[in-house]
C-alpha positions in Angstrom: -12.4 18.2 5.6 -11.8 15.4 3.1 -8.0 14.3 3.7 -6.9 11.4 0.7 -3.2 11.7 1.1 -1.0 10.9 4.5 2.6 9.8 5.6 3.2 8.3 8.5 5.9 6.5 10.8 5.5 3.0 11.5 7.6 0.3 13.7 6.8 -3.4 13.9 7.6 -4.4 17.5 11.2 -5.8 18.1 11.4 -9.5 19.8 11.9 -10.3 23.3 15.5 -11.3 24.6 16.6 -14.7 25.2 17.3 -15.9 28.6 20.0 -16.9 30.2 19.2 -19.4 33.1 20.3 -22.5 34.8 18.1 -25.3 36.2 18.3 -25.1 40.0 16.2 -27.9 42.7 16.6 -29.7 45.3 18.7 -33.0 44.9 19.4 -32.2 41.7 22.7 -30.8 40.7 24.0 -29.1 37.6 20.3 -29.1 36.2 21.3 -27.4 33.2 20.8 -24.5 31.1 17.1 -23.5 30.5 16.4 -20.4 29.6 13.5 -19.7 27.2 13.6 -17.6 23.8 11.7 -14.1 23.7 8.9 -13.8 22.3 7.4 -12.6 18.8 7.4 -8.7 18.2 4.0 -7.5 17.4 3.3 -7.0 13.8 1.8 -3.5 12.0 -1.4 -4.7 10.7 -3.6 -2.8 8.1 -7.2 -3.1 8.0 -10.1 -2.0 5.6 -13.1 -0.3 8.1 -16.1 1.0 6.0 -16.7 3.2 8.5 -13.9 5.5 7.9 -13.9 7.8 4.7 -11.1 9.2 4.2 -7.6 9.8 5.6 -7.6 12.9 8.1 -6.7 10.5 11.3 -3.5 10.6 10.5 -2.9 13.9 10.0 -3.3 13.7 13.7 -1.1 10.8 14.8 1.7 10.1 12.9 3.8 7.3 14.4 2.6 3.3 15.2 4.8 1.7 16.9 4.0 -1.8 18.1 4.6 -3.9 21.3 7.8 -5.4 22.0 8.1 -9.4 22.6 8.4 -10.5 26.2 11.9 -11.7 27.3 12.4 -15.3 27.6 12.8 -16.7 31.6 13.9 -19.6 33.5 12.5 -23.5 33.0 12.4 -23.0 29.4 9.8 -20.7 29.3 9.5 -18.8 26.2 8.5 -14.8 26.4 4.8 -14.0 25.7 4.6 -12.9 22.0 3.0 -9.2 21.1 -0.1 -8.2 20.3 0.0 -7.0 16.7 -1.1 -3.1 15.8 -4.0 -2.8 13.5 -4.0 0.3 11.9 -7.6 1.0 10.2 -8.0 2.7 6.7 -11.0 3.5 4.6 -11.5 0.8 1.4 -9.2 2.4 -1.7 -6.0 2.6 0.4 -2.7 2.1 -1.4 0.1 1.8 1.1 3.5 3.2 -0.4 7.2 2.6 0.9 7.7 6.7 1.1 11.3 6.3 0.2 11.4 4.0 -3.1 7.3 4.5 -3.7 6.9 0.7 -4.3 3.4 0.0 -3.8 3.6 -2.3 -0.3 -0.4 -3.1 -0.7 -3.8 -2.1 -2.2 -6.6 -2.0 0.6 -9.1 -2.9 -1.2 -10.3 -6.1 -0.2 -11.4 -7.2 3.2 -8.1 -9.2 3.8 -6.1 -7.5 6.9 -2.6 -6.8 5.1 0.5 -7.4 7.5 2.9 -4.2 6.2 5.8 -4.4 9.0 6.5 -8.1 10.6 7.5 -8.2 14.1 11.1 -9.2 15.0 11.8 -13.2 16.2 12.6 -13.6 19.4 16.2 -14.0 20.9 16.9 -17.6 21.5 17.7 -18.5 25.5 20.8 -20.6 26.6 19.3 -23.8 26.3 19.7 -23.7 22.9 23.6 -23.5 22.8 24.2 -26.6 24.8 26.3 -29.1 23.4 28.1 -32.1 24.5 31.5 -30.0 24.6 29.6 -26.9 25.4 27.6 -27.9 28.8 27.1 -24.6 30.7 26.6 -21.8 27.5 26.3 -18.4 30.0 24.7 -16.6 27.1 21.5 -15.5 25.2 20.8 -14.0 22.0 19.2 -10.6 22.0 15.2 -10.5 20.2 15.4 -9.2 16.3 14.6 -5.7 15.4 10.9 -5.4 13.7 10.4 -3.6 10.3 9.8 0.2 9.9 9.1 2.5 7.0 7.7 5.7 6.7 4.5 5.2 4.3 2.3 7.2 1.8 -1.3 6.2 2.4 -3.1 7.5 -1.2 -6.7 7.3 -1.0 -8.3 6.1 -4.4 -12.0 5.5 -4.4 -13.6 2.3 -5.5 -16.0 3.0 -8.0 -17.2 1.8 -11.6 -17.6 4.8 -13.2 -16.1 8.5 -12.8 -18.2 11.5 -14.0 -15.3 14.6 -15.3 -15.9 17.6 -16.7 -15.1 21.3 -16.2 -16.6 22.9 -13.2 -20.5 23.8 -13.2 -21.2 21.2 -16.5 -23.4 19.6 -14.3 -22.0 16.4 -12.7 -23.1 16.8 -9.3 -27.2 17.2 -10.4 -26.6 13.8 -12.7 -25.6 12.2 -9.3 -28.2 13.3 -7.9 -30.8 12.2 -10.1 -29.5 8.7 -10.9 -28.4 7.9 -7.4 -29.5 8.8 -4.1 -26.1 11.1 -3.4 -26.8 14.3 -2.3 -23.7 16.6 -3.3 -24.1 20.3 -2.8 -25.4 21.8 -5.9 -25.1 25.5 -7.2 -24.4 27.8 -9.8 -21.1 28.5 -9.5 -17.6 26.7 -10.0 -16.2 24.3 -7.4 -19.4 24.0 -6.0 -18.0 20.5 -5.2 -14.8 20.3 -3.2 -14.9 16.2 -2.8 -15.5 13.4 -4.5 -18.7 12.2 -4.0 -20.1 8.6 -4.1 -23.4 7.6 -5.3 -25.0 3.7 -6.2 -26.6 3.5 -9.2 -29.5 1.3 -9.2 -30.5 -0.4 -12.9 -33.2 -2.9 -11.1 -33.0 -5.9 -8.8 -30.0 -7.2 -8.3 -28.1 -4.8 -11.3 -26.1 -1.6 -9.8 -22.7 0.5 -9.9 -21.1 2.7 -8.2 -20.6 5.9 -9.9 -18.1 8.9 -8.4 -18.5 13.0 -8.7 -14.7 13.9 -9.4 -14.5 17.3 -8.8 -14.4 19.9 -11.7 -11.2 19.8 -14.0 -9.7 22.8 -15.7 -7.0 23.2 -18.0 -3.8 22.6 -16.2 -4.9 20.4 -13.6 -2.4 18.0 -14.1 0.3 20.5 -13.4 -1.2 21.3 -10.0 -3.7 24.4 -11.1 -7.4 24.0 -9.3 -9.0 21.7 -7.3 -9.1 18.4 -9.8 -6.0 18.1 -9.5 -5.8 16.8 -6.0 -8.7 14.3 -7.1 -7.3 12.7 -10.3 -6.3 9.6 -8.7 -9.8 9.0 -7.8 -10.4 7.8 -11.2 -7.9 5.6 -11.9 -9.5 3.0 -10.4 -12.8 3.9 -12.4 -14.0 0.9 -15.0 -15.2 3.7 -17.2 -15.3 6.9 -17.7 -18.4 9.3 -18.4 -17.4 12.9 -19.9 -19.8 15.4 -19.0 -20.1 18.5 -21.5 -22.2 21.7 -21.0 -23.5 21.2 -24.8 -25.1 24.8 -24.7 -22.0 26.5 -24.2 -24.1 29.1 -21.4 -20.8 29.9 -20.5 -19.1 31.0 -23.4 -16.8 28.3 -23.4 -17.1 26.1 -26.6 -18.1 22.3 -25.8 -15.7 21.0 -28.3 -12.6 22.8 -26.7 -14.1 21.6 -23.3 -14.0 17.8 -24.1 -10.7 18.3 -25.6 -9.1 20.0 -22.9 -10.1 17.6 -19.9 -8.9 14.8 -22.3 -5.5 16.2 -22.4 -5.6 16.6 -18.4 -6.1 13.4 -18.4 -3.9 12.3 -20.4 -0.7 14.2 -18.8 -1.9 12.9 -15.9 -1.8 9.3 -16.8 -1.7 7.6 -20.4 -3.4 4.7 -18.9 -5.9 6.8 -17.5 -6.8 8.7 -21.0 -6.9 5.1 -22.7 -10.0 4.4 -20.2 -13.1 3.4 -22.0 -15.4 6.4 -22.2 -18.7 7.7 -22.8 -19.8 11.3 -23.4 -23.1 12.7 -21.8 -23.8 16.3 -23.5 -25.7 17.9 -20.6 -27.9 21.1 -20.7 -29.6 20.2 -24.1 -32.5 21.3 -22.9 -30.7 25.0 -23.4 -28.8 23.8 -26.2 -29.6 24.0 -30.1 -30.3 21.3 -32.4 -27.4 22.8 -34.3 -24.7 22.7 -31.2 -26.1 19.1 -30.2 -25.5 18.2 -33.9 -22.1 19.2 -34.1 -20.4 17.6 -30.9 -22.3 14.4 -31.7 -20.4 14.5 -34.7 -17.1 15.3 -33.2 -17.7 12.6 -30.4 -18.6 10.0 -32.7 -15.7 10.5 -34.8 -13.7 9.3 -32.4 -15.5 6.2 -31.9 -17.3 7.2 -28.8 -20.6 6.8 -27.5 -22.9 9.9 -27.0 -25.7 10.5 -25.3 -28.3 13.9 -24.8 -28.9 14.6 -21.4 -30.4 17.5 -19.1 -29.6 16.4 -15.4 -32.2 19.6 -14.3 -35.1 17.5 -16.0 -34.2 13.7 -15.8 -34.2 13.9 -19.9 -32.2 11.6 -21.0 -30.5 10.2 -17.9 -32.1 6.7 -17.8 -31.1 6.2 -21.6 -27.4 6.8 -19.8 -27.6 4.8 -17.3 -28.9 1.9 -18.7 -25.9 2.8 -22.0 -23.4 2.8 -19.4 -24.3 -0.9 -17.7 -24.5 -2.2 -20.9 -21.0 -0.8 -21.6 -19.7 -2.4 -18.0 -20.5 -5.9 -18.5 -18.2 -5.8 -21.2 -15.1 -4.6 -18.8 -13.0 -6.0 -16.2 -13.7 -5.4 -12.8 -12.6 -2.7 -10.6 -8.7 -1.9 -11.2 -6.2 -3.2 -8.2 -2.6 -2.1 -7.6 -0.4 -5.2 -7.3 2.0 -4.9 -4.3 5.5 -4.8 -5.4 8.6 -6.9 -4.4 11.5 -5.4 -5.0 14.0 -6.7 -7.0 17.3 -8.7 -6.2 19.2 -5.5 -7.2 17.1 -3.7 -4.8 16.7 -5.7 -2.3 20.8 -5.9 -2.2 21.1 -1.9 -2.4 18.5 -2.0 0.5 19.8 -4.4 3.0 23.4 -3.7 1.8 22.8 -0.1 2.4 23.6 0.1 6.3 26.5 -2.6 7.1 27.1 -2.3 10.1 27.3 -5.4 12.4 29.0 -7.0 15.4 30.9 -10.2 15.9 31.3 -11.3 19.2 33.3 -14.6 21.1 31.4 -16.7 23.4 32.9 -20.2 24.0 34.5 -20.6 21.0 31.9 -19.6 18.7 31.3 -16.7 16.7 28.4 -14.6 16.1 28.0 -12.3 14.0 25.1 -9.7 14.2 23.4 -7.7 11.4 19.9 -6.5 10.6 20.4 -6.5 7.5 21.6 -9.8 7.0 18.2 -11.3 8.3 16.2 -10.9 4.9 19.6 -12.1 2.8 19.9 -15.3 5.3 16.2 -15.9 4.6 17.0 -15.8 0.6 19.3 -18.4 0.9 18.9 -22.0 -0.3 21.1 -23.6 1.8 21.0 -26.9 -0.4 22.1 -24.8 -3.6 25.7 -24.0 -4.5 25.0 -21.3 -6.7 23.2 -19.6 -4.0 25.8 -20.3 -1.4 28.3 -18.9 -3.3 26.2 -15.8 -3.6 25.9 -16.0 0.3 29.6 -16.1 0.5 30.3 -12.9 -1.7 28.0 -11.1 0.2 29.9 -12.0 3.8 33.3 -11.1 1.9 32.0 -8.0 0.1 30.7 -6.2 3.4 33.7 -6.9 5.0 32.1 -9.9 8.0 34.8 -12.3 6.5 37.8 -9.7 6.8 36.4 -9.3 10.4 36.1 -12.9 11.5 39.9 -13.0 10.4 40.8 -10.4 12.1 39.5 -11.5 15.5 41.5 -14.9 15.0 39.0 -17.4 13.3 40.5 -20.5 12.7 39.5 -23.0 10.0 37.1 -25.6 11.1 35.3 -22.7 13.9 32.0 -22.1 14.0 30.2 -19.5 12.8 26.7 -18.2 14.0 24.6 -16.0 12.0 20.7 -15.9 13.6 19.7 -19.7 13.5 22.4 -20.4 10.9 25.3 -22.2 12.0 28.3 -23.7 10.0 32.2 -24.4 10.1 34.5 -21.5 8.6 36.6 -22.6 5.5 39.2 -20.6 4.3 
């Protein structure tokens, strides 16, 4: 079962608490706080493993979670940080956030790809001590780790994709430039997954060419099988079309080349601007006449043609040495750019959920929100501009109003994860 479509659930570990501790030995008295800081969650990890081919693991499991960070203990010893969770995929992955679609990272390359960071860990007492704050009793609890539910979209590396309508041939042409071995019969949807093959020109010259499953006339829309396997050619450097040139089946080979192009084309303008060359197959069945007129057609519109019969090798090398000519003249393989979200989105995001705590110990005040983590982080704190922008934020989700209200003063501090700084009214 070829699977190249999945979502799934996955958690970043959270940190470890901090620790509350004082130093206690003999003959020494009021040793002082020492409690250590949690450690690290464990971070979701995505990794590229040419063993795998496609996506039907995680049709089975669902949900990664990570490893939590170790609390902090006593003597200032921080918590042991997580092991991160490496989640394998096949080469061609492209992670989405499910809920915006923003692509989070194209696993193409043999780079692991961290998709959900582990949450800091909680600092320990010893941090808060002060020269007018000697014996802090408290700790800070470990960050929460990022989670998303993700699409995992399988789109296959290769240099060239090979469309057409069902039973045109595409799966013997593979098979007698490569050393694929797709299941090959006469009748439709004889292939029911993309097949790989390498394409060998001579030493040290090859590409990878891909079987797409036979389009028909609505595919985009969801009717047949190509549809399902339309993103496997986005990725393609070029395109070859192959057309049944005899028209055996009483379809007409013009109509044919014109209908996949429009498939193509609702799917994906990009995808129907694709440099391509068209390989008329069966002309060993074909007349001089037919071959005559969809060269003419083809060539009208600028494109390459070439007479082929797959059954009897005619032709093919001719093709294959046309198409490696044509792909040292392109760019390599397409990649998907991950995508950061925008300052609008990223407020709408964190902005979204506002809840948070603030909570009194010794005079200070902390306040506690998720979501105020990644904001914090965007902060310059030597920039006014972005202060200010800091500010609104605190007095737009209502954390001001709420310091207020519990009785801040002027000239009290304020704690907000490592940030501290005096309130000004």
């Amino acid at each position: 079962m070829f699977v190249d479509e999945a979502k799934i659930y996955i958690k970043a570990g959270d940190g470890g608490d901090g620790c509350v501790s004082f130093h206690r030995e003999k003959y020494v008295a009021a040793g002082g706080p020492d409690g250590g800081d949690g450690g690290k969650g464990g971070d979701i990890v995505f990794k590229v493993d040419d063993n795998i081919s496609n996506l039907i693991d995680f049709r089975y499991k669902r949900k990664y979670v990570a490893e939590k960070g170790q609390n902090g203990s006593s003597r200032n010893c921080s918590g042991r940080g997580a092991e991160d969770l490496v989640v394998n995929v096949p080469r061609g992955t492209v992670v989405r956030e499910a809920k915006s679609g923003r692509i989070l990272a194209d696993m193409s390359g043999d780079e692991p790809v961290v998709i959900a960071k582990g949450g800091k860990g909680g600092r320990g007492n010893a941090h808060f001590a002060t020269s007018t704050r000697q014996i802090p009793r408290f700790a800070k609890p470990g960050f929460r780790g990022d989670e998303y539910e993700v699409i995992l979209e399988l789109k296959l590396i290769a240099d060239v994709g090979l469309v057409g309508f069902p039973n045109v041939g595409k799966s013997t042409l593979i098979s007698v430039v490569s050393a694929a071995k797709p299941k090959i019969a006469n009748y439709h949807f004889t292939t029911l997954t993309p097949v790989l093959g390498v394409v060998k020109i001579e030493d040290g010259k090859s590409f990878v060419m891909a079987d797409i499953p036979g389009l028909i006339e609505g595919a985009s829309e969801g009717v047949g099988l190509g549809h399902e396997f339309l993103r496997h050619v986005e990725r393609c450097r070029l395109i070859v079309h192959v057309v049944d040139v005899s028209g055996i089946e009483g379809r007409d080979p013009i109509e044919d080349f014109e209908a996949i192009n429009k498939e193509l084309r609702s799917f994906s303008q990009e995808l129907a601007d694709a440099p391509q060359i068209v390989a008329a197959n069966k002309c060993d069945m074909a007349t001089p006449e037919q071959i005559a007129a969809l060269r003419d057609y083809v060539e009208d519109q600028g494109l390459l043609f070439y007479e082929i019969s797959a059954a009897t090798t005619q032709g093919t090398r001719e093709l294959m040495l046309g198409v490696w000519e044509r792909l040292e003249t392109l760019p390599p393989v397409k990649r998907f750019e991950a995508q950061p979200l925008t300052q609008e989105e990223l407020d709408d995001k964190l902005l979204s959920k506002r809840e948070f705590t603030v909570t009194v110990e010794e005079g200070i005040y902390f306040v506690e929100a998720d979501w105020l983590w990644d904001i914090l982080r965007s902060v310059n704190m030597e920039d006014y501009s972005s202060l200010q922008y800091f500010q609104r934020v605190l007095r737009s989700t209502g954390v001001i109003d709420k310091l207020e209200e519990m009785g801040i003063n002027e000239g009290d501090t304020v704690s907000i994860f490592d940030f501290e700084f005096e309130f000004v009214n």
